[in-house]
C-alpha positions as CSV (number, residue, x, y, z in Angstrom):
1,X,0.0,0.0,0.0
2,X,1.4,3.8,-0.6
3,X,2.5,5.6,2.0
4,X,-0.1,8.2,1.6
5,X,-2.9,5.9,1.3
6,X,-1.6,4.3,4.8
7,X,-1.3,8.0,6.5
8,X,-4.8,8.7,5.3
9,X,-6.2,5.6,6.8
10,X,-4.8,6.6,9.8
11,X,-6.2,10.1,10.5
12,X,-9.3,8.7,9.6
13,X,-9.2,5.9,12.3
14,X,-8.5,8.5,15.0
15,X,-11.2,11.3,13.8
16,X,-14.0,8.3,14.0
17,X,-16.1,9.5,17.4
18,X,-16.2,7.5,20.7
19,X,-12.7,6.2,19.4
20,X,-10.3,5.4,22.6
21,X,-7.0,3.9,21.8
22,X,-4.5,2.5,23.7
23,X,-1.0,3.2,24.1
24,X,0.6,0.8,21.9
25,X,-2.2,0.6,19.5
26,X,-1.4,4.5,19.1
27,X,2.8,3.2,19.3
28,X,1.7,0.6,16.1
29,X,-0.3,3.3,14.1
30,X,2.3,6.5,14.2
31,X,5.7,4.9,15.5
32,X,8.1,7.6,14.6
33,X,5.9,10.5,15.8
34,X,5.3,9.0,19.1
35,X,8.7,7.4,19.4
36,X,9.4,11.2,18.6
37,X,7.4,12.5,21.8
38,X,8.9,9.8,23.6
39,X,11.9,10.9,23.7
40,X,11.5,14.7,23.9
41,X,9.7,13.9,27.1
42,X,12.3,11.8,28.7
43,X,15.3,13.4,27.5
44,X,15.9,14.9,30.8
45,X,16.3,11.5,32.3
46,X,19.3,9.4,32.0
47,X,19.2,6.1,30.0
48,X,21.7,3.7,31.0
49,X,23.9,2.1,28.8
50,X,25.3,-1.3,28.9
51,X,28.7,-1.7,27.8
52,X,29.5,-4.5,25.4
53,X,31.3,-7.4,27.2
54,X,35.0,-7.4,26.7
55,X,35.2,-10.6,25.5
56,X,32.5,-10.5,23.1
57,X,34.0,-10.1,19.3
58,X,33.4,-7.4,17.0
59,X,31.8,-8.2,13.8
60,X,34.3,-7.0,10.8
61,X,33.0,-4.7,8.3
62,X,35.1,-6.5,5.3
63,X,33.0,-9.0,3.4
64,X,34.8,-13.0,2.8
65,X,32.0,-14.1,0.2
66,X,33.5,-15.4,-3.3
67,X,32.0,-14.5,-6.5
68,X,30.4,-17.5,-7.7
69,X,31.1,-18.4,-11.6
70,X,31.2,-20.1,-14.5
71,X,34.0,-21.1,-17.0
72,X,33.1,-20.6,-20.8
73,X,33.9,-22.8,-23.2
74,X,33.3,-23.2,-27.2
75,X,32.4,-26.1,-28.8
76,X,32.7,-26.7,-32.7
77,X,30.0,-28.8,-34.4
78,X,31.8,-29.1,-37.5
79,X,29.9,-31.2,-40.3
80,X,30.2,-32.3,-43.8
81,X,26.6,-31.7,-45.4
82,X,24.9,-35.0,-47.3
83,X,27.0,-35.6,-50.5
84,X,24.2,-37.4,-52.4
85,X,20.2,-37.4,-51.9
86,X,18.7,-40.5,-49.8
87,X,17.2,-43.6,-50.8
88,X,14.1,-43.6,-52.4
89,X,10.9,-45.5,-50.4
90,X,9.6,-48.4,-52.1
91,X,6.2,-46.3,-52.5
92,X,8.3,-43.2,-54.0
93,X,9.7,-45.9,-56.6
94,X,7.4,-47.5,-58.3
95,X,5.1,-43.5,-58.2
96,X,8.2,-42.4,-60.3
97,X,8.2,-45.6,-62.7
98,X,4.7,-44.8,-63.6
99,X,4.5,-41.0,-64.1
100,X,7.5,-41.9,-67.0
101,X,5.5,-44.7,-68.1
102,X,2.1,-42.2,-68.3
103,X,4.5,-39.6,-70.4
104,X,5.0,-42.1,-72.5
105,X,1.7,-42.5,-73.2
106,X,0.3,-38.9,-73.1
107,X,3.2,-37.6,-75.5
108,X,3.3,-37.3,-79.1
109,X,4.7,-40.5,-80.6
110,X,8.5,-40.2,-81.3
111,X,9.8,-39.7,-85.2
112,X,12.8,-41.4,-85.8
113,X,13.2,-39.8,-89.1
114,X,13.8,-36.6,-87.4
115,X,17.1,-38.0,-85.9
116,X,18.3,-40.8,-88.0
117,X,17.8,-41.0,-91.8
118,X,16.9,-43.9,-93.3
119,X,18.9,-46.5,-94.0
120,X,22.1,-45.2,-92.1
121,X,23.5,-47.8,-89.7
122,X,21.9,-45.4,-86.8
123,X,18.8,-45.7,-87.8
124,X,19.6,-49.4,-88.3
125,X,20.3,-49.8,-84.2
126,X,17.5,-47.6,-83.7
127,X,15.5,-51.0,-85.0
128,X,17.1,-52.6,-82.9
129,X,16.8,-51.0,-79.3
130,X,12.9,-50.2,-80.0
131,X,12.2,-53.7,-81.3
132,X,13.4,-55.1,-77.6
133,X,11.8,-52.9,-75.3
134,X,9.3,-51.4,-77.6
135,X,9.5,-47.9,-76.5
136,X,11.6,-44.9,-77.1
137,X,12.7,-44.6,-73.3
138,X,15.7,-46.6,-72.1
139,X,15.2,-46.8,-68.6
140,X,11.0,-48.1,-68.1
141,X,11.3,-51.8,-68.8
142,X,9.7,-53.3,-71.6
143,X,6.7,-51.6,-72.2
144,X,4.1,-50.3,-75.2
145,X,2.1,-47.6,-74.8
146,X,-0.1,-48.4,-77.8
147,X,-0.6,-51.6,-77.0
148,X,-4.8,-52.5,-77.6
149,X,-3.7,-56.0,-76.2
150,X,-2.2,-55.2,-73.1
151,X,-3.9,-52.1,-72.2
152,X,-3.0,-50.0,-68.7
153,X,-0.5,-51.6,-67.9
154,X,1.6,-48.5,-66.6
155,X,1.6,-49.3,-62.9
156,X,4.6,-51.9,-61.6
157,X,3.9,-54.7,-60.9
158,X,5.0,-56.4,-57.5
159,X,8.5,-57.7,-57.3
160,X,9.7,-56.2,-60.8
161,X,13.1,-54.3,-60.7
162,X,12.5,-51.7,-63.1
163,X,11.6,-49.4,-60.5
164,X,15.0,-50.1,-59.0
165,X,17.8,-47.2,-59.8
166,X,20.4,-50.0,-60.0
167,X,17.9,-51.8,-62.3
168,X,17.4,-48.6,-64.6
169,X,21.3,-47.8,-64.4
170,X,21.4,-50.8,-66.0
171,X,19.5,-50.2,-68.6
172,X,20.8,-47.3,-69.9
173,X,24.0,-48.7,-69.7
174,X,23.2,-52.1,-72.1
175,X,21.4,-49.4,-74.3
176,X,24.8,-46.9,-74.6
177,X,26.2,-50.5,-76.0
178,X,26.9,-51.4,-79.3
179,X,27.0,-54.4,-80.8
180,X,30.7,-56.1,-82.1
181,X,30.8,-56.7,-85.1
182,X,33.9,-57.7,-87.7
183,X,34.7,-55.8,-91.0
184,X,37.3,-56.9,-93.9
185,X,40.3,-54.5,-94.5
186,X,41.5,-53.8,-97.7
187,X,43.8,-57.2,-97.4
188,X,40.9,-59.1,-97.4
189,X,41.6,-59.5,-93.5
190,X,38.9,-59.6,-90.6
191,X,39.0,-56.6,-87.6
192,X,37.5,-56.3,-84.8
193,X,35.5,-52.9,-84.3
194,X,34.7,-51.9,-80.9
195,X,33.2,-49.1,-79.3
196,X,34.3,-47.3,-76.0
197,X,32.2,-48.4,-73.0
198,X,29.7,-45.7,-71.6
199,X,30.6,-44.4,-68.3
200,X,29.7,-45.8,-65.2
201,X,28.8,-44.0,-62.4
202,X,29.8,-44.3,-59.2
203,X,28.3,-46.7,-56.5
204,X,26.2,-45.1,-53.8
205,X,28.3,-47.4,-51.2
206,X,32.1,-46.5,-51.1
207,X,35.5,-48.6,-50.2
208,X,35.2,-46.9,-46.8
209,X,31.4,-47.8,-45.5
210,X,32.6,-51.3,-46.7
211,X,35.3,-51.5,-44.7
212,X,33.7,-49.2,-41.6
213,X,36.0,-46.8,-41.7
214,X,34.8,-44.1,-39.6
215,X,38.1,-41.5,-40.0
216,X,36.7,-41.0,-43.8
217,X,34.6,-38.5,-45.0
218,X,33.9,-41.0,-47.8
219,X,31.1,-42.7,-46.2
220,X,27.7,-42.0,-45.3
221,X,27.2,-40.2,-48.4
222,X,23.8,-39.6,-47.5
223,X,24.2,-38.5,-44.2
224,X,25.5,-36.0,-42.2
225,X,28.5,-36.3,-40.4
226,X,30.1,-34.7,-37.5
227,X,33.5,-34.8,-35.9
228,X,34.2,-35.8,-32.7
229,X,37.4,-36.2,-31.1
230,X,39.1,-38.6,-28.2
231,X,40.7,-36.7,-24.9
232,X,43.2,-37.9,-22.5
233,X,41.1,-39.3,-20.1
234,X,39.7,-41.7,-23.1
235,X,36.1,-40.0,-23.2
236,X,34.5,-38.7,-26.7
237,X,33.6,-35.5,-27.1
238,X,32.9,-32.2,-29.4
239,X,36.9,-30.0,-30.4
240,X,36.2,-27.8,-27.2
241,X,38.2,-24.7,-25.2
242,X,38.0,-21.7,-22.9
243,X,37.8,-18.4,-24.2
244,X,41.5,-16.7,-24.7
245,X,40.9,-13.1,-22.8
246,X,38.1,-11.3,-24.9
247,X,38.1,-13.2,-27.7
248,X,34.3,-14.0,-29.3
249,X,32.8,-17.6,-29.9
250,X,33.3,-17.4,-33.6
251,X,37.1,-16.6,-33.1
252,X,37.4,-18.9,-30.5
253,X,36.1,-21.8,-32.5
254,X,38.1,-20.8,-35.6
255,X,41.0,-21.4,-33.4
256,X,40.0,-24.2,-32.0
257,X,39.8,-26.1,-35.1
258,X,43.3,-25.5,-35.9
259,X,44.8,-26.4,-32.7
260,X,42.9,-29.7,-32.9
261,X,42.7,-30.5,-36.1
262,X,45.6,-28.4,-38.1
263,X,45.8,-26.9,-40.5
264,X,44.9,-29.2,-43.7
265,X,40.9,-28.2,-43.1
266,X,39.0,-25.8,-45.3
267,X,36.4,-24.6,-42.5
268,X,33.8,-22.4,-42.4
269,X,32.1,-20.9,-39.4
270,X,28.7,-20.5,-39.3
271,X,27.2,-16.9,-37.7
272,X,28.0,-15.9,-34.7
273,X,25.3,-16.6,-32.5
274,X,26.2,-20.4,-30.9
275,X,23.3,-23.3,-31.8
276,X,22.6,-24.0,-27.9
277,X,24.0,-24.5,-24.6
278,X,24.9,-27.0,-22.5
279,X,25.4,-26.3,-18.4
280,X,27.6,-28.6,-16.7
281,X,27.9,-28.5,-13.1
282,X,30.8,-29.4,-10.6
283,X,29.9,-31.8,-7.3
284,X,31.5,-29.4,-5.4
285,X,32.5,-25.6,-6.5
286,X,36.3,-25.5,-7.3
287,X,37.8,-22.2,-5.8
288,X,40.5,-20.4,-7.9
289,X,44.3,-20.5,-7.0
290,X,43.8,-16.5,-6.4
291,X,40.9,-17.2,-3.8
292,X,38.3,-14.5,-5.7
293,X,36.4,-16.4,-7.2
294,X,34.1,-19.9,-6.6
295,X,33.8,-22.2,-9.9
296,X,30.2,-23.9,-10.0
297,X,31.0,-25.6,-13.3
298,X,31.0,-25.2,-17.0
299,X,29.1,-24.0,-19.7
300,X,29.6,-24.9,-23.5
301,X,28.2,-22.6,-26.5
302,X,28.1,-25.1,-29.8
303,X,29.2,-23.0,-33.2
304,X,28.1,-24.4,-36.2
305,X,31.1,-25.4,-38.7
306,X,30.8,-26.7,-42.4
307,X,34.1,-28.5,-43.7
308,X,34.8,-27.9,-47.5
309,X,37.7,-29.4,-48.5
310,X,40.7,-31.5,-46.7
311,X,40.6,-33.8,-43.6
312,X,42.1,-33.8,-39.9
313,X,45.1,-34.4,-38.8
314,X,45.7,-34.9,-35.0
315,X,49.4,-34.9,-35.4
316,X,51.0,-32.8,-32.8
317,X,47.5,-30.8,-31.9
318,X,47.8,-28.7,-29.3
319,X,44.5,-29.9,-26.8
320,X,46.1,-33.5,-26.5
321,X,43.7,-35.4,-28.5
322,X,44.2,-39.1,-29.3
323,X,41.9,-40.1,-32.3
324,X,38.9,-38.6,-34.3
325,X,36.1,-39.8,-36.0
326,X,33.5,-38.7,-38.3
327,X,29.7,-40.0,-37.3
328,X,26.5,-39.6,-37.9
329,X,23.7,-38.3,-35.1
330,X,22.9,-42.8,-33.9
331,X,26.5,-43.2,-34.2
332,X,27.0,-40.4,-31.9
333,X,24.7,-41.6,-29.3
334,X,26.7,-45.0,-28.9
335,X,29.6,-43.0,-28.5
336,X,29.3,-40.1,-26.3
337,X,28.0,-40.5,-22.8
338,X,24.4,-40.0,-21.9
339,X,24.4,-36.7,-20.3
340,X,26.6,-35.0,-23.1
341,X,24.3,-36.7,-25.9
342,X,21.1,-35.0,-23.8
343,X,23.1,-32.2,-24.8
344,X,23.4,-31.8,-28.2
345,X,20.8,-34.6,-29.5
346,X,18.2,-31.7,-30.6
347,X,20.7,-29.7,-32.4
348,X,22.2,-32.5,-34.7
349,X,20.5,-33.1,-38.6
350,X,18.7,-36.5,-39.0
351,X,20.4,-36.9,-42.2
């Protein structure tokens, strides 16, 4: 209540009529103004006062409480992105067989005269191709649009592989073929006439998720992977240090990464502003060797890193690590320990 509102409340209690109060009911209502007449009353009489005791000890003005505190520290979550797109669903599959296999139908039909003349040994393999599969695209099975006899038939059916990439990969390649055949030279003389082999692309699985090597960043091409590194005392954890005087968390990761994992990384900090926090407290608070201040624990700011180009290289790092590894986010959860995978489990990609 204001301190107005409380005088006015009261005056008004002692203006009320047939109002008698007592002594310290007056004493409760206006304590400095009667403490005030109090005193101007008695102040002809002496008030004795008691000594303190000798051996009673003087409180000291100087306070002895410690500053209580936290140590900062910066994290890197440094990541290589997905290199290649995910597995399609079995659902997703066979939906993309048949939208091609409905072009196919919907479209104009294709003229081969437009792109091979007649007669030419193109237009010769053209025969060929279309006479197997029966339709101008390479990589929908056997299949005719036109056909009165077999009708719809543009949906897969169940347990055929054309709806299978490697299946349609295929495909194209034993369509990019061409068949060996043998001339005479001049001489009279057979030769063999080949044709270079079309390209083939590269397997989604690599040498190194074959052989489970974790150190490479070619595996897991769909996924995303992060590094983590091995300390001294054996435990897995996130390239982590304290703050060097008033340096920020972007500098401080920056450095970090070079001190732990040198200098043969293209990295790339991400913003300034850290992805979360993670508060790690001490069993007991740890006092400083200069006794001003009372350490609770630790807290860790996570900076997003991208690596671009190179690979790391613990040799003679400055933090004392032993090994690395790159992992993806369930990888991560078998390695670290439960209470620093709480930590950053929200803040790491699926994929």
């Amino acid at each position: 209540m204001p301190r107005r509102a409380e005088i006015v409340r009261r005056l008004a209690i002692l203006r009320r009529p047939n109002t008698h109060l007592c002594q310290t009911c007056l004493l409760s209502l206006f304590p400095h103004r009667l403490a005030s007449t109090a005193t101007a009353t008695t102040a002809s009489e002496p008030i004795p006062i008691e000594p303190p005791p000798s051996d009673q000890a003087v409180p000291s003005t100087q306070s002895t409480s410690l500053r209580t505190t936290y140590k900062v520290k910066a994290s890197v979550l440094l990541s290589r992105p997905p290199v290649l797109t995910r597995d399609l669903t079995p659902f997703e599959k066979a939906y993309f067989l048949y939208q091609k296999r409905l072009n196919e139908r919907l479209v104009l039909p294709f003229s081969r005269y437009f792109y091979y003349q007649k007669g030419t040994p193109g237009d010769v393999e053209w025969k060929r191709k279309i006479k197997e599969r029966q339709t101008p695209a390479r990589d929908i099975g056997k299949y005719n649009a036109y056909d009165r006899e077999v009708g719809w038939n543009d949906e897969v059916l169940v347990g055929a592989k054309e709806s299978e990439p490697e299946e349609q990969v295929e495909a194209l390649l034993r369509d990019a073929e061409v068949e060996v055949k043998k001339e005479a030279d001049e001489e009279g003389q057979e030769r063999e006439v080949k044709k270079e082999l079309a390209v083939k692309p590269m397997p989604r699985v690599t040498e190194a998720d074959r052989m489970g090597d974790t150190r490479s960043l070619d595996r897991l091409l769909q996924r995303t992977l992060y590094l983590v590194v091995k300390r001294r005392d054996g435990k897995w954890w996130l390239p982590s240090s304290g703050l060097v005087g008033k340096e920020s968390l972007h500098t401080a990761a920056e450095r970090i990464l070079v001190q732990a994992g040198g200098l043969n990384m293209n990295t790339w900090i991400v913003g300034n502003i850290p992805l979360g926090h993670f508060v790690r407290n001490y069993r007991e608070p740890r006092i400083e060797k200069d006794k001003s201040q009372e350490i609770r624990g630790v807290k860790y700011f996570f900076m997003k890193g991208r690596i671009m180009a190179g690979q790391a290289n613990l040799k003679d790092n400055e933090r004392g690590l032993t090994d690395f590894q790159w992992l993806a986010k369930d990888e991560i959860q078998k390695t670290l320990r439960p209470r620093d995978w709480n930590a950053i489990k929200n803040i790491l990609a699926e994929r």
